[in-house]
C-alpha positions as CSV (number, residue, x, y, z in Angstrom):
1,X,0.0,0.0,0.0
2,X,2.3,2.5,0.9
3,X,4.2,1.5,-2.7
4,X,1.1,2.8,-4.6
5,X,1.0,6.0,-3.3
6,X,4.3,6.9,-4.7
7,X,4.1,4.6,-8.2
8,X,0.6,4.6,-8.9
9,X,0.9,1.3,-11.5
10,X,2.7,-0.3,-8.6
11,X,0.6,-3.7,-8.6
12,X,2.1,-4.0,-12.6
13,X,5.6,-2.9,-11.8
14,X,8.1,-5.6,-11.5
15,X,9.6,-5.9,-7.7
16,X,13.2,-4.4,-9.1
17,X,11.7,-1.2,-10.5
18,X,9.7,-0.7,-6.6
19,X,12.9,-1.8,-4.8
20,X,14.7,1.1,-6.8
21,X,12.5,3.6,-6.3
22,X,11.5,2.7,-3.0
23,X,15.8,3.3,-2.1
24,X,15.7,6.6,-4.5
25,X,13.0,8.4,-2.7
26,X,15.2,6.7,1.3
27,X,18.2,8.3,0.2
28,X,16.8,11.8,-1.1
29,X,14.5,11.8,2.0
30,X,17.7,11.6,4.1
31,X,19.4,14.2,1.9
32,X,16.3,16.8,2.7
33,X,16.5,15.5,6.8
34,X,12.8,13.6,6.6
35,X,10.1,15.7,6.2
36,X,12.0,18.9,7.9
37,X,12.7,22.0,5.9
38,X,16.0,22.1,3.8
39,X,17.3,25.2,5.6
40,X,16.0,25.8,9.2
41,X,13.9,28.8,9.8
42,X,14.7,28.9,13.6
43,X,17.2,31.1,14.2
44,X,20.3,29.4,15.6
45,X,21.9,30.9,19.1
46,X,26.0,30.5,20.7
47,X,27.1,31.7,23.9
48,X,30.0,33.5,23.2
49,X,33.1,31.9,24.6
50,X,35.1,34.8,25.2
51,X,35.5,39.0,24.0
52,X,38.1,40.7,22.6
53,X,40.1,43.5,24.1
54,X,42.1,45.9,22.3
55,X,42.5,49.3,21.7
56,X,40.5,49.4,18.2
57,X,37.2,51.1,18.8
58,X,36.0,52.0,15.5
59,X,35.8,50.2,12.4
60,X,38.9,50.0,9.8
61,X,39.0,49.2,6.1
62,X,42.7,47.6,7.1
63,X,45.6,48.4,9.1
64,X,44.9,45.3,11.3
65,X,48.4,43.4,10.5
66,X,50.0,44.9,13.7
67,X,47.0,45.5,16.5
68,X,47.8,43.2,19.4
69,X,44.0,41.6,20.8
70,X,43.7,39.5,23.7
71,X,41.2,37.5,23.9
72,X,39.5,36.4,27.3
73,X,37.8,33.4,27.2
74,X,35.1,32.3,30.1
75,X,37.0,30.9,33.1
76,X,35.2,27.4,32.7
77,X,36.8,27.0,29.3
78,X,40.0,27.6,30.7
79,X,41.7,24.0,29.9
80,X,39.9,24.0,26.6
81,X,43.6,26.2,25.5
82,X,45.6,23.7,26.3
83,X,48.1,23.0,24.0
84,X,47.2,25.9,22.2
85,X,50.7,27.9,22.7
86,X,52.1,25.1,20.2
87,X,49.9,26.3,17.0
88,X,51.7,29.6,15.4
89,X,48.1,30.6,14.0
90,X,45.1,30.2,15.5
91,X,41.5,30.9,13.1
92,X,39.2,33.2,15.3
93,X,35.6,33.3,14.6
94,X,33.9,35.9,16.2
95,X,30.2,37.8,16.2
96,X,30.3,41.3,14.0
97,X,28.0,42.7,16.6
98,X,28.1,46.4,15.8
99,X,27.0,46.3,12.1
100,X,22.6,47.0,12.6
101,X,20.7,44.8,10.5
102,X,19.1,47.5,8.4
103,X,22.8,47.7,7.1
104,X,23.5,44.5,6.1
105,X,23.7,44.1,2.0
106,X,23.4,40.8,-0.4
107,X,26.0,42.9,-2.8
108,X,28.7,45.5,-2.3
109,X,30.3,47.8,-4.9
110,X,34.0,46.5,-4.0
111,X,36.9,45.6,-6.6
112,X,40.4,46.9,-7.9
113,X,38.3,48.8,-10.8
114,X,37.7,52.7,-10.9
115,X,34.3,52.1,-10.6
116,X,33.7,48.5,-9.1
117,X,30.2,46.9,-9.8
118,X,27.5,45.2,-7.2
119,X,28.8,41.8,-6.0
120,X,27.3,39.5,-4.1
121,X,28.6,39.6,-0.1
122,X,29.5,36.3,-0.6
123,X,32.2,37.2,-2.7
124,X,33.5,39.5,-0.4
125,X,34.9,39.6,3.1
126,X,32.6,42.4,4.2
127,X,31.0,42.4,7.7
128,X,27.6,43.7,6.4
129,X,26.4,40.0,5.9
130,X,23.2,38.5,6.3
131,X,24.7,36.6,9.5
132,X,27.1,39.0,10.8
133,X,30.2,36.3,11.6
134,X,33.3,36.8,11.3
135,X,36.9,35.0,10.6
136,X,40.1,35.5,11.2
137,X,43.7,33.6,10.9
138,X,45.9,35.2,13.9
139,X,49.4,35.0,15.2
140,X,49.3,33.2,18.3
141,X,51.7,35.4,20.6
142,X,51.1,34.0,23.6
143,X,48.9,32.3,26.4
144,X,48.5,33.1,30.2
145,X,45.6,30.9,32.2
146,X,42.2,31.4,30.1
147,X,43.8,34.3,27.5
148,X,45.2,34.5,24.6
149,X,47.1,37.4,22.8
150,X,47.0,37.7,19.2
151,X,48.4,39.4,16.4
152,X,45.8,40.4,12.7
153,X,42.4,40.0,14.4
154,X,40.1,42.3,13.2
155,X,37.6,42.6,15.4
156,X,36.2,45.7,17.5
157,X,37.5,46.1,21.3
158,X,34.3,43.6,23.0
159,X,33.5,41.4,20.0
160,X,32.0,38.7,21.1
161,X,34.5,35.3,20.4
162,X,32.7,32.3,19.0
163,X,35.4,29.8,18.5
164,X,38.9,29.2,18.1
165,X,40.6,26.7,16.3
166,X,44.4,25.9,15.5
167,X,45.3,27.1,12.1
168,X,46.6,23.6,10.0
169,X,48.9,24.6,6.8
170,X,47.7,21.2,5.5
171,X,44.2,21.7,5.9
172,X,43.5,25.3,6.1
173,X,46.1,26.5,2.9
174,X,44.7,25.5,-0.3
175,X,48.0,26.0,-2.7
176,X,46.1,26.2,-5.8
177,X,43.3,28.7,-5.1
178,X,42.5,31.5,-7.6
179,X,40.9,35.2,-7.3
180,X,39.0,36.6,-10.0
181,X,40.8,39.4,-11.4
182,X,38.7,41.9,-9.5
183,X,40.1,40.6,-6.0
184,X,43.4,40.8,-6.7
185,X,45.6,43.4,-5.2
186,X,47.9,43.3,-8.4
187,X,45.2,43.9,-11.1
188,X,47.6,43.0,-14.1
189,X,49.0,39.9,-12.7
C-alpha cells in the first residue's frame, strides 16, 4: 500500500523497479532531513566563549596586520587552550555585533576597478552580511591561564569570540586557489 501512493501502477511494476525507487526516494528523503525543511527557519543561538580586548574602537578598512587583541575566554573553558601555545596561528571566529541589521547588504560595490560593480557579499569579506560572523587567521603570541594574545584579528574592542581553532597549513592552505581578477591586489597579474 504504501508502494502505490508513490508509483501509482505499482501492482504491474516488476519488484526491481519498486525496490529502486523505494531506495531513491530513502536516500533523497535523508538528503532533505525527513520531512524537515531544507534550511531551518529557527534562528540558531551560541554563547559566546570569550571577548576581545584591544585598543581598536571604530571600524577600519585595514591596518589590522599589527594590533595586538587579547582575547579572554570564560574561566570554565580555561583547559579547553591547552596545548594551544604550540599552533603559530590560531583561526578566530567571532560575532560582527556592531554592524545593525538595516545595514546588512546581499551585494557590495567593491573591486580593484575605478568604478567597481555590485557583488554579491558572498564574494567578499565584508561584515555587512546577512549573519554578521566573522573570521580571522591570527598570530598566536602567547597564552597566560584562560587568555590568549593575538596578532591580525580584526575585530572591535568587546566582540563577542565564537570559537577558536588551530590554524593547519595542510588543511587550512589550499595552494592552488585563484581570485578573479577583480580581487586581486595586483590587477595586471
Amino acid at each position: 500500500m504504501c508502494f502505490e501512493r508513490h508509483i501509482p501502477e505499482a501492482k504491474s511494476a516488476p519488484l526491481d523497479v519498486i525496490i529502486d525507487h523505494v531506495s531513491v526516494v530513502g536516500r533523497i528523503r535523508d538528503v532533505l532531513g525527513r520531512g524537515r525543511a531544507l534550511i531551518p527557519a529557527e534562528p540558531v543561538t551560541y554563547r559566546p566563549i570569550g571577548v576581545v580586548r584591544n585598543p581598536v574602537q571604530k571600524s577600519r578598512v585595514d591596518g589590522w596586520e599589527g594590533v595586538k587583541s587579547d582575547i579572554i575566554l570564560r574561566p570554565e573553558l580555561e583547559p579547553a587552550l591547552d596545548a594551544i601555545e604550540g599552533f603559530s596561528h590560531v583561526i578566530v571566529v567571532f560575532h560582527i555585533d556592531r554592524v545593525p541589521e538595516e545595514a546588512q547588504q546581499l551585494q557590495i560595490e567593491v573591486g580593484n576597478e575605478d568604478m567597481p560593480p555590485p557583488r554579491g557579499v558572498f564574494a567578499t569579506r565584508s561584515q555587512l552580511r546577512p549573519n554578521p560572523i566573522g573570521t580571522s587567521v591570527v598570530k598566536v603570541l602567547h597564552r597566560r591561564k584562560n587568555a590568549v594574545r593575538v596578532q591580525g584579528l580584526d575585530a572591535l574592542d568587546g566582540t563577542p569570540v565564537l570559537d577558536i581553532k588551530p590554524y593547519l597549513p595542510d588543511y587550512d592552505a589550499v595552494a592552488d586557489a585563484t581570485l578573479p581578477a577583480w580581487a586581486r591586489r595586483d590587477a595586471d597579474t
